[in-house]
LUMTORSE-568836 format. One record per residue (C-alpha): residue in three letters; y, z, x. Coordinates in pm, 1 decimal. Last residue first. Example, Ala and Ser with C-alpha at 12.3 -4.5 7.8 and 13.67 -1.06 7.14 Angstrom:
<rs>
Ser  -106.0  714.0  1367.0
Ala  -450.0  780.0  1230.0
</rs>
This chain:
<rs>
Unk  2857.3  -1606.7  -2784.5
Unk  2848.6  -1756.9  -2429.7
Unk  2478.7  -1638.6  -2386.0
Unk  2440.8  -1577.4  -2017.1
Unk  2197.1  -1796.1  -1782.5
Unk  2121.2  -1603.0  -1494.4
Unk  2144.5  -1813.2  -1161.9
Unk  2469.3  -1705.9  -1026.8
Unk  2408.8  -1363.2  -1151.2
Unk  2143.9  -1257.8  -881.1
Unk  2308.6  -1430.7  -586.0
Unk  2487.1  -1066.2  -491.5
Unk  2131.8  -932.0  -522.5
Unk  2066.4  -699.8  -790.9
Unk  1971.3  -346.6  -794.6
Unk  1779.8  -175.0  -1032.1
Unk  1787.9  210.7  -1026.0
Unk  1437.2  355.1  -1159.9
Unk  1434.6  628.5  -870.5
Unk  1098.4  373.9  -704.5
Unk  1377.9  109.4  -642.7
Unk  1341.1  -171.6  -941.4
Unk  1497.3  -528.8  -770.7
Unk  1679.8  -779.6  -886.9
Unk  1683.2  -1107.6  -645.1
Unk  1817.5  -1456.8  -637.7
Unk  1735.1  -1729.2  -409.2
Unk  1924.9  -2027.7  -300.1
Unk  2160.5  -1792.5  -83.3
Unk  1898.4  -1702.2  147.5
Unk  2056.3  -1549.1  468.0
Unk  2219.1  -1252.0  228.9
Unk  1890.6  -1228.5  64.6
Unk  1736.9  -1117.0  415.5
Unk  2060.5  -845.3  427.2
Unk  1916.3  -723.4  20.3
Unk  1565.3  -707.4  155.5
Unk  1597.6  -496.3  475.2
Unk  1812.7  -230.6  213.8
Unk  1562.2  -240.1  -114.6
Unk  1274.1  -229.5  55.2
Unk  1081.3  -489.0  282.7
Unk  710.0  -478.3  70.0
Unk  875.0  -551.6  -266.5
Unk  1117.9  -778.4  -105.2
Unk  778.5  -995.9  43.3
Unk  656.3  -1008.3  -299.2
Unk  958.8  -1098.3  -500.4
Unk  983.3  -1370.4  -218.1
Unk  636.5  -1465.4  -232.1
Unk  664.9  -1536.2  -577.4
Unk  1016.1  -1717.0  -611.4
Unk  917.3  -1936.8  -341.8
Unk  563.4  -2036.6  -461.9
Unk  768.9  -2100.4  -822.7
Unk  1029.8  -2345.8  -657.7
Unk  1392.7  -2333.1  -604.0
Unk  1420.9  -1982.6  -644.5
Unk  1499.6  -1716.9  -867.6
Unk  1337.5  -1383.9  -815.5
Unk  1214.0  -1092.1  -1007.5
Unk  1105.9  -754.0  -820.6
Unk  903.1  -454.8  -851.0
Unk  846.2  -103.3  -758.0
Unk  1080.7  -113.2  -427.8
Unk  1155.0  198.0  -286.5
Unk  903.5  57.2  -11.3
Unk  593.8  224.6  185.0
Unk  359.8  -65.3  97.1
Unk  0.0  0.0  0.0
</rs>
């Protein structure tokens, strides 16, 4: 098992592989290591449970969420 504060992650990326192993590899990295390899990744989006139930998002996260304009 990983030691992480990460419980689970969702990812947007170019392609489904990329998007899984991402969430995968942030889930293993942590919250901290896997927010500054985001940074070098702009064409992927993170959030991000920590193990305290806080979500974090990556700054790339609402770039790709679509948002009701209602």
């Amino acid at each position: 098992p990983a030691q992480s504060d990460v419980v689970r992650a969702s990812v947007i990326a170019p392609t489904l592989v990329q998007a899984d192993v991402t969430a995968r590899m942030l889930v293993i990295m942590g919250v901290e290591a896997g927010i500054t390899w985001l940074a070098d990744h702009p064409e992927c989006g993170a959030t991000m449970q920590t193990t305290d139930d806080k979500v974090v998002m990556s700054p790339q996260w609402h770039e790709y969420v679509w948002s009701d304009p209602v």
